[in-house]
C-alpha positions as CSV (number, residue, x, y, z in Angstrom):
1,X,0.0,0.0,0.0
2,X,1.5,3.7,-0.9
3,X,2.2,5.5,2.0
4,X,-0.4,9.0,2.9
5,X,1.2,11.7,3.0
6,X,0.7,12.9,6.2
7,X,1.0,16.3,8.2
8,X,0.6,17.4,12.4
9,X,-0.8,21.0,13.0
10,X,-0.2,22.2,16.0
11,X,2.1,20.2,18.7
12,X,1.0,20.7,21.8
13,X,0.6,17.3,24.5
14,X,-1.4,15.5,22.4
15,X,-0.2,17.0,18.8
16,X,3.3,15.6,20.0
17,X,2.1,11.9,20.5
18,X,0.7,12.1,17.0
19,X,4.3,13.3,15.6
20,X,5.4,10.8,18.2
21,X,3.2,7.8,16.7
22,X,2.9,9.0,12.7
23,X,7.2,9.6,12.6
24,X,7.2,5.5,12.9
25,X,4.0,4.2,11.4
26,X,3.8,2.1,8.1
27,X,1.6,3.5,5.8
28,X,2.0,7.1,7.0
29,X,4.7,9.3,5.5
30,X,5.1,11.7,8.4
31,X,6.1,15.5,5.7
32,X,5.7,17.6,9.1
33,X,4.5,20.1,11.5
34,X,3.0,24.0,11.5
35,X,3.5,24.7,14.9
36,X,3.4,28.9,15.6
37,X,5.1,28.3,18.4
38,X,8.8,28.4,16.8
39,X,10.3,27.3,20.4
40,X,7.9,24.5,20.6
41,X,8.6,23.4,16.9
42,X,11.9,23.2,17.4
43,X,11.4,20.5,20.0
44,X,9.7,18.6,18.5
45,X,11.7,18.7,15.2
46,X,15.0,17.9,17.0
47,X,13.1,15.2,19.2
48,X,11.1,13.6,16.3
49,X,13.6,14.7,13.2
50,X,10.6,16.0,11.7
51,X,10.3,19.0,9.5
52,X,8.5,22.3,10.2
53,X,6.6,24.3,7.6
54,X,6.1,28.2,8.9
55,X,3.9,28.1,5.6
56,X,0.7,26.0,6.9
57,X,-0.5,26.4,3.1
58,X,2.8,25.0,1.6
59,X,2.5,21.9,4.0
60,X,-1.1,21.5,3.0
61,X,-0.1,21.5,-0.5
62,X,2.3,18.5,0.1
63,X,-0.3,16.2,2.2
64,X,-3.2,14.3,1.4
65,X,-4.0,14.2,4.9
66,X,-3.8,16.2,8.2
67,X,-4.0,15.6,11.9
68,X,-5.6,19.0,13.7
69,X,-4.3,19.4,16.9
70,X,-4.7,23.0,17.5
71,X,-6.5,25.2,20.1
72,X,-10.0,23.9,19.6
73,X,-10.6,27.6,18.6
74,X,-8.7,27.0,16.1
75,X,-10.4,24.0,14.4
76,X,-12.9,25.6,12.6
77,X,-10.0,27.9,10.3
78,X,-7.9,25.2,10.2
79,X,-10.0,22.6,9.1
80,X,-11.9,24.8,5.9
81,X,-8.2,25.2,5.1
82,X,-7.6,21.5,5.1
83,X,-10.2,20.7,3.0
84,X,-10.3,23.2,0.6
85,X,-6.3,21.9,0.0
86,X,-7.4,19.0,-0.8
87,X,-6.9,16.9,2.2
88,X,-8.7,14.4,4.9
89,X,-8.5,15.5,8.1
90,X,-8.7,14.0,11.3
91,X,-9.3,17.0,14.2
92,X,-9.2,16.3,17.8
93,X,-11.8,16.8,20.1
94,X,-14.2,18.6,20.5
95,X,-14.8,19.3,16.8
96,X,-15.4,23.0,17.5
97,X,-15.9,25.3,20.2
98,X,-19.0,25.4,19.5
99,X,-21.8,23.3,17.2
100,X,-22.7,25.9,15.1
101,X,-18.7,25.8,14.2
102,X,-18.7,22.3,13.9
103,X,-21.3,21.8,11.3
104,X,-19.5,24.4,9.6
105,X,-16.6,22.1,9.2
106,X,-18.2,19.3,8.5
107,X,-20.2,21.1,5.6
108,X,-16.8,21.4,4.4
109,X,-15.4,18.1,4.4
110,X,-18.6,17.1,2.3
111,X,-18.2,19.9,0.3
112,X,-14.5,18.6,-0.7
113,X,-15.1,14.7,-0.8
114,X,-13.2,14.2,2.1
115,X,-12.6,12.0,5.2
116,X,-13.7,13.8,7.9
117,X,-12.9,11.9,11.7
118,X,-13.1,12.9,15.3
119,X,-10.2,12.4,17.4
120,X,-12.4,10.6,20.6
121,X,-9.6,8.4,21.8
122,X,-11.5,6.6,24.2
123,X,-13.4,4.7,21.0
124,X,-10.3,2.7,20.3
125,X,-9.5,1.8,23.9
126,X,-9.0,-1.6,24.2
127,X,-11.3,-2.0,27.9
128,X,-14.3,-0.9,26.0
129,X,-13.7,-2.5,22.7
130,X,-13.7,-5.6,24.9
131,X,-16.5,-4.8,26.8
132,X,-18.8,-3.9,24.0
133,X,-18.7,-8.0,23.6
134,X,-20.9,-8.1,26.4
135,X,-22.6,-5.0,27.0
136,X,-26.3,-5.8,26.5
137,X,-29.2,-3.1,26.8
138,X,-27.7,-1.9,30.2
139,X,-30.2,0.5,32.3
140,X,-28.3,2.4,34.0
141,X,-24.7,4.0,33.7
142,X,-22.4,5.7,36.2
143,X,-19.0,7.4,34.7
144,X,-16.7,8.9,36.3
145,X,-13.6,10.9,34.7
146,X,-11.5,12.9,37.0
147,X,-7.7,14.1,36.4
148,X,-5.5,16.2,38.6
149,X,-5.3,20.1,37.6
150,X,-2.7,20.4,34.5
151,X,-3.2,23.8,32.9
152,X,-3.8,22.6,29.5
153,X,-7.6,21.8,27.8
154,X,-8.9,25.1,29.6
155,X,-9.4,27.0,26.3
156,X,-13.0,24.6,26.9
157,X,-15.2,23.8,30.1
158,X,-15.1,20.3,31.8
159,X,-18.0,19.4,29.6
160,X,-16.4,19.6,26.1
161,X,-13.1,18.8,27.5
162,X,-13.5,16.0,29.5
163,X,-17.4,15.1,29.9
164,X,-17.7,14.7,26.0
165,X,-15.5,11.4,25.9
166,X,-17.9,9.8,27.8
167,X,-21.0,11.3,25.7
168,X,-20.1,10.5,22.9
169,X,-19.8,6.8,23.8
170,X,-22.9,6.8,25.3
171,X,-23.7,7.9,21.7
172,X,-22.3,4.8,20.0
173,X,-23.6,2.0,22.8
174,X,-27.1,3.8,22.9
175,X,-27.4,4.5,18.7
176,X,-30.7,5.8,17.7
177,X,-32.4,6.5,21.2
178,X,-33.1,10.3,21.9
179,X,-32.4,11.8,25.6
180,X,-35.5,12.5,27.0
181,X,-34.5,14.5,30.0
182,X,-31.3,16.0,31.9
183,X,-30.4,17.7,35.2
184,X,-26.6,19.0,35.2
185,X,-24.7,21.1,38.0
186,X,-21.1,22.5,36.2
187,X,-19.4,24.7,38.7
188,X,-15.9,26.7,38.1
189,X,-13.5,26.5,40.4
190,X,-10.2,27.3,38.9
191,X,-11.1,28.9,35.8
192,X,-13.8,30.8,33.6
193,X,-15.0,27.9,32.7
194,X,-16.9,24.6,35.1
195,X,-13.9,22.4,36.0
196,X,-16.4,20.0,37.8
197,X,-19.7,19.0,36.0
198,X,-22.4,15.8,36.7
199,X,-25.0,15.5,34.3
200,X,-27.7,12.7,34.2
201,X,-29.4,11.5,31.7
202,X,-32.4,9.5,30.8
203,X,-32.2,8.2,27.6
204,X,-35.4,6.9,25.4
205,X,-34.4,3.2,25.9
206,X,-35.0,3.4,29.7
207,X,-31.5,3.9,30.8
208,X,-30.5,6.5,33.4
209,X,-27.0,7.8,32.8
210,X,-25.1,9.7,35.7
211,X,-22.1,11.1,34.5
212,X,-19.3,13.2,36.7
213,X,-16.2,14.7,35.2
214,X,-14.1,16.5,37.2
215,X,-10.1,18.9,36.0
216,X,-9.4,19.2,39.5
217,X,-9.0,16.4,41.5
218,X,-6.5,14.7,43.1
219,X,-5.8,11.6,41.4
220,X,-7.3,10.2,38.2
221,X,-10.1,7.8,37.3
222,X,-11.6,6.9,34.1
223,X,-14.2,4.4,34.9
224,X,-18.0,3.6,32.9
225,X,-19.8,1.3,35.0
226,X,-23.1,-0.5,33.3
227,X,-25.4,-2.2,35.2
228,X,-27.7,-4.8,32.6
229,X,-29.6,-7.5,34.0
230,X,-28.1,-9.9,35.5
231,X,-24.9,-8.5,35.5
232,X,-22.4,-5.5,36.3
233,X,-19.7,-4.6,34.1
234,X,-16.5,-2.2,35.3
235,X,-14.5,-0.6,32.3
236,X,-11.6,1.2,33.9
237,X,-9.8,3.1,30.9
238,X,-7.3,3.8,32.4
239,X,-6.0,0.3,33.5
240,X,-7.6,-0.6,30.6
241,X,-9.3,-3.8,32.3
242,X,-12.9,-5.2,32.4
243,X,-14.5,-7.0,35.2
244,X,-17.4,-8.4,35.3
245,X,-20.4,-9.8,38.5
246,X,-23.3,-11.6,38.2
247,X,-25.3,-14.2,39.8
248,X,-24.3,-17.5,39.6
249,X,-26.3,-18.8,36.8
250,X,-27.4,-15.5,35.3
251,X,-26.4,-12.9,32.7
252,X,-23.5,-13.9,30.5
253,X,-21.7,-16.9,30.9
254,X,-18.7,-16.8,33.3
255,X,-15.4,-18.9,32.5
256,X,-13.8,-22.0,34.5
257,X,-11.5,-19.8,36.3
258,X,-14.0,-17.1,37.5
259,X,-14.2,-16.4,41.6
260,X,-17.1,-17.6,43.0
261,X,-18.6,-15.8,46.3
262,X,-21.4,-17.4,48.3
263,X,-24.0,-15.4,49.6
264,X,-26.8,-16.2,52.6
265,X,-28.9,-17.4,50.6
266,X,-26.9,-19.8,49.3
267,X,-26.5,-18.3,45.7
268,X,-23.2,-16.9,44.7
269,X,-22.0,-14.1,42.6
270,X,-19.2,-14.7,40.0
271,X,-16.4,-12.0,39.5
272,X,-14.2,-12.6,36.2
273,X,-12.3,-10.1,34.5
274,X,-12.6,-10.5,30.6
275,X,-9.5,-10.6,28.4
276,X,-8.4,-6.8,26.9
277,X,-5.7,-6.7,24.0
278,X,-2.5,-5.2,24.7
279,X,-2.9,-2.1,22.2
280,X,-2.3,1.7,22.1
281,X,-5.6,3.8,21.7
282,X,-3.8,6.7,19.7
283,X,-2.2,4.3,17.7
284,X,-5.0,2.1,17.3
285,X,-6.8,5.4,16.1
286,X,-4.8,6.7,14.2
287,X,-4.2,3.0,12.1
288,X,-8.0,3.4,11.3
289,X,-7.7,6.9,10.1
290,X,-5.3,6.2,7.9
291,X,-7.0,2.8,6.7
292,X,-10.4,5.0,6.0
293,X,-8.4,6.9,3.7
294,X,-7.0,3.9,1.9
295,X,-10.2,2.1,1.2
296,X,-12.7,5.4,1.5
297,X,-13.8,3.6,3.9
298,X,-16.5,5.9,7.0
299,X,-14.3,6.6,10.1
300,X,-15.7,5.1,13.6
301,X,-16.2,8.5,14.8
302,X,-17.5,10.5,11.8
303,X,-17.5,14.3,11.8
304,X,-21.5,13.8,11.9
305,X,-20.6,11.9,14.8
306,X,-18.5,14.3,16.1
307,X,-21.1,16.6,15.9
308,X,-23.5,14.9,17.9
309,X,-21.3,14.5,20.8
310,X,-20.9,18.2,20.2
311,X,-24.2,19.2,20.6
312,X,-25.0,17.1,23.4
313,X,-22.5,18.9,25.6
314,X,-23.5,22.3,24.3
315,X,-27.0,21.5,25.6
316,X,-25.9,20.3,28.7
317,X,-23.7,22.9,28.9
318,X,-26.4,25.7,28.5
319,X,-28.6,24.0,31.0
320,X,-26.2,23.3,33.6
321,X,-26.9,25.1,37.1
């Protein structure tokens, strides 16, 4: 397979780890960076032995494709230029600042005849790739998302930073059902925007969804918790694991080596923890990017997609107290 040319704009944490993963991937042919920043370009070109384009233009020119990693503000500029060069683009979350901006952008993309994907990680994460084997109609969801203060991802609230991860899986695991009702408190505690935010959720299907995201805690979690019946399932992102309870006897079907615990009444619960791929969710990501280009193939997280997770937390957003 030819390799795509490929370039990174802007290089901040997570623009880096896409120079990072791109500068040794087959199938990607990695022609550089625009990074304003000339002091932060020139790390990563001596780090990465990458090249830097002051010119965004003349890199577009040279790319059929484009990571955006910019300021989120950013994305909407950015991306029209992107596709009016000629190239598919893959822009991190959130799409825009705003939806308004992000239909914008993904007008454009049709507009052009190009690949349009969302960068939400958390898609390609092995826990819940593994989980979705066994997630069945669950009825009610509890998330939590919480990392220490850092500085960085406070050009957006909690919600679009943080919160929208999980939204937008809900999205995917819940395709088709509306949201009939919410009730969200976002407060700001560090910044101008909420750092701490829980929003619940009661989705047309039945399900309840309580969801808590938090920029200023002490230590981190990324857990989604989904209770179905008969069973319990724990995806912990982070340590990218799976476990699993149920009854002895009900929901799915435990292996020979799970841990039984008897109860009172002389039932049991089983706890198992189900097998998760040793994989790299960037990488992983990326891969498929890449491979939607090659065989025009629709991206797991579309920029329609992309959208709707966008719109979700700009409602939530607007009717938080």
């Amino acid at each position: 397979m030819e390799r795509i040319k490929i370039g990174v704009l802007g290089t901040g944490h997570l623009g880096a780890h896409h120079v990072r993963i791109l500068s040794k991937m087959e199938g990607a042919d990695l022609i550089g960076i625009h990074e304003p920043d000339r002091k932060r370009a020139g790390e990563i070109v001596s780090k990465y032995d990458v090249k830097a384009f002051d010119d965004i233009y003349v890199l577009l020119d040279k790319c059929d494709a484009v990571v955006i990693a910019s300021p989120t503000g950013t994305h909407r500029a950015v991306g029209e230029l992107a596709f009016s060069a000629g190239c598919h683009a893959l822009i991190e979350k959130p799409l825009a600042d705003i939806a308004s901006e992000g239909e914008v952008i993904v007008k454009a993309a049709e507009k052009a005849g190009k690949i349009l994907m969302v960068g939400h990680v958390e898609q390609f994460n092995p826990a819940i790739e593994a989980a979705r084997t066994i997630i069945d109609n669950p009825v009610f969801v509890e998330s939590h998302r919480l990392t220490a203060f850092r500085g960085r991802g406070t050009d957006v609230s909690v919600i679009h930073d943080l919160l929208i991860h999980d939204l937008e899986l809900l999205l995917a695991i819940f395709n088709g059902e509306s949201i009939e009702s919410m009730e969200t408190s976002a407060k700001s505690i560090l910044t101008d925007s909420p750092d701490i935010a829980n929003s619940r959720l009661h989705f047309s299907g039945g399900c309840v969804a309580n969801l808590t995201a938090s920029r200023i805690s002490l230590s981190n979690m990324r857990k989604m918790r989904f209770f179905q019946q008969g069973a319990y399932i724990s995806v912990d992102f982070g340590e990218r694991n799976v476990e699993i309870a149920t009854l002895k006897g009900s929901g799915p079907k435990p292996p020979a080596n799970a841990d039984f615990f008897p109860l009172p009444n002389k039932e049991a619960v089983c706890r198992w923890f189900l097998p998760v791929p040793e994989q790299d969710a960037l990488t992983t990501e990326l891969e498929h990017f890449l491979d939607c280009i090659a065989n025009n193939k629709e991206p797991r997280v579309s920029g329609k997609r992309g959208l709707e997770a966008l719109r979700l937390a700009d409602l939530i957003a607007k009717n938080a107290r």
